[in-house]
Structures are given as structure tokens and as C-alpha cells.
N, C-alpha and C positions, 0 to 999 in steps of 0.2 A: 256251167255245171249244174247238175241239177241234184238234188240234196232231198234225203226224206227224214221229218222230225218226226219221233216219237217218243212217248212218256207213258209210265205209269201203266205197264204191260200186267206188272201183278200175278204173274205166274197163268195171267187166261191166253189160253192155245187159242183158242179159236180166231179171238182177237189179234193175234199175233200173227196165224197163216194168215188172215185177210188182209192184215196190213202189207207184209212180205208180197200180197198178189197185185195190190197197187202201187206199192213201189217197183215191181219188177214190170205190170203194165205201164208205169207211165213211162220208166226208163232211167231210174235213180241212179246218178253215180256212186253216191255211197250215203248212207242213214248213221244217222245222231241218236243216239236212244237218252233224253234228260231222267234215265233212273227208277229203278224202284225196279229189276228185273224179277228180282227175287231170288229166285233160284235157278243153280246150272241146267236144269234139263228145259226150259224154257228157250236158253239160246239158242241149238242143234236145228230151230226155225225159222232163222236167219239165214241158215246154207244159201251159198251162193251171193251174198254181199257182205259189201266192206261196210260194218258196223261201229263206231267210236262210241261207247259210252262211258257216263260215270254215274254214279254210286248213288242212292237213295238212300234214304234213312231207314227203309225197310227192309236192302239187300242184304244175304246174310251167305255164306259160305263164299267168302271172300275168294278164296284160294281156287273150291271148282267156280269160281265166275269168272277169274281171271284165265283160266285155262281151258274154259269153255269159249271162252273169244279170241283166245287163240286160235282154239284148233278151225274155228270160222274160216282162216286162210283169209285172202284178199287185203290186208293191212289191218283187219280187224282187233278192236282194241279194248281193254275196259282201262280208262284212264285214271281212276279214283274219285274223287270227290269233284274234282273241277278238268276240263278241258280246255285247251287255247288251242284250235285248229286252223290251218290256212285250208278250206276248199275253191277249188276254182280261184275265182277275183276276190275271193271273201275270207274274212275273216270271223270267226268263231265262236264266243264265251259260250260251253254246254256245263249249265251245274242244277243240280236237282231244284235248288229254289224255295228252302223252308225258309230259310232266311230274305226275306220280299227289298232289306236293304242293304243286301249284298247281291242282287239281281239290279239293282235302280245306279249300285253304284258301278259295276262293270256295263249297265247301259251307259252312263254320264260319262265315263270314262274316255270316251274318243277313240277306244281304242278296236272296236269292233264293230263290223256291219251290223250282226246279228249277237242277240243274246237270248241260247235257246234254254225254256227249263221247264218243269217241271209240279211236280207235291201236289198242288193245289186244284187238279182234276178239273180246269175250266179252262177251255181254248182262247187263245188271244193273240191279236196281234195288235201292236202299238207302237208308233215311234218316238222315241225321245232321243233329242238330240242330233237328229239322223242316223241313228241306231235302230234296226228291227228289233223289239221285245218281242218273241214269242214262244207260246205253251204250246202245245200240240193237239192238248186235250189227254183223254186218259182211260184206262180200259179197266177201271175196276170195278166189280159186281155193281155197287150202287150208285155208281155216276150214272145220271139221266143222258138216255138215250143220244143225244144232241151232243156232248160230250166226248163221243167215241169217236175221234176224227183222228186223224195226223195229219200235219202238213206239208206239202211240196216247193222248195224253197230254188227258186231260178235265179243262180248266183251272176248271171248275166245280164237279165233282165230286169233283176231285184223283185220277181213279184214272189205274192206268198200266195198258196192256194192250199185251201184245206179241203178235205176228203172224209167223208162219214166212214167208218169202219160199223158194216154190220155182219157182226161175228156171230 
């Protein structure tokens, strides 16, 4: 299965169709968003996949974000604050990530492939414990350039491949 992460959309369109046009080139099964939507009219860019996310400390209109990923269709979802998904062979942890030692402790935890998040607008990928840690990167006005990536997560292969988003 193949899996598209992204974070820290921030309410930028632009940002957002370009991501939506490499996950739909590469051929994503469904996309993780680690938070910080912002607001409902940002989603409706998503059409046509099944999106999981949860919540940043910046979202706000709870109510249309959850009803805005509804109406996405495809199993699309806004889970709250934290996520535990099975995709494909894999398992899951998707949480926004201010907190750096509540990320370190669902990585230690054994209990997930992957632990994908968020906040901190800098792409990463790292293993601990034979857990994937990873950020996506993040699309807000003043992240440097290098920054604007998501990444492509082969739940069979296990590799991770990130993708510049130039929005």
C-alpha cells in the first residue's frame, strides 16, 4: 500500500493542490494529513482520496472540519488529536507532535511501524527502535523552501520517499 504524509497545510491552496497532484501521480492509496488544516474550505482539495487526519493546535472550526472530511467520501476522516491506523501491512501513530515526548514515547512503544507528525515544519525521517519517525515537512508561508515536501510511505517495501511540493 502505498500511503501519502502530509502536515502543516496552513490554510496554502496552492500547496495543497500540488501535493494532491503527486499523490494522485504517484498513485496513493490513502493520505495521513499530521494537522494544522486549519480551516474547512481547505479540505474540498483533497476530492477524490481517502484522507485520515488529526488536529493541530492551530485547527479551529472543529465542527466544519469534521464535516468537511466527511463529505471527502472514500473513508475519509478527521480523527481528533491522535490517530491509530492499520494501512496496508502497517501500522499507524498520526498526532500533530508539539509535544516531542509523546512522539519518542508511541515511537518506543513497539507498537507501530510508523509514527507520523507534525508542528515543527522540518522533514524527517528516523528509526528508533524499528519504528519509522516521520515529519513530512510543512507548507507554511515562512518554512524555507527545502521544507515543502510530503512524503511517500511503501507499506510493503517499508521505504520512505519524500517529494518537494512547489506550490
Amino acid at each position: 500500500m502505498l500511503v501519502g504524509v502530509i502536515s502543516d497545510t496552513h490554510d496554502n491552496v496552492a500547496a495543497v493542490d500540488r501535493a494532491v497532484e503527486i499523490f494522485e501521480d504517484a498513485g496513493v492509496d490513502a493520505v495521513v494529513h499530521c494537522g494544522d488544516v486549519i480551516a474547512p474550505p481547505v479540505v474540498p482539495h483533497f476530492d477524490g482520496l481517502e484522507v485520515h487526519a488529526v488536529l493541530g493546535n492551530n485547527d479551529g472550526e472543529l465542527d466544519g472540519l469534521e464535516s468537511a472530511f466527511r463529505a471527502l467520501g472514500n473513508g475519509s476522516e478527521l480523527h481528533g488529536r491522535f490517530a491509530d491506523l492499520d494501512l496496508g501491512s502497517a501500522r499507524f501513530a498520526v498526532l500533530h507532535g508539539e509535544d516531542t515526548d509523546d512522539v519518542e514515547a508511541h515511537a518506543r512503544s513497539g507498537e507501530y511501524d510508523y509514527v507520523c507528525y507534525g508542528h515543527h515544519h522540518v522533514a524527517e525521517e528516523r528509526d528508533v527502535e524499528g519504528t519509522t519517525v516521520l515529519n513530512p515537512g510543512a507548507h507554511f508561508p515562512d518554512v524555507p523552501d527545502e521544507q515543502h515536501s510530503v512524503a511517500l510511505v511503501d507499506t510493503e517495501s517499508d521505504e520512505v520517499e519524500f517529494r518537494d511540493v512547489d506550490a
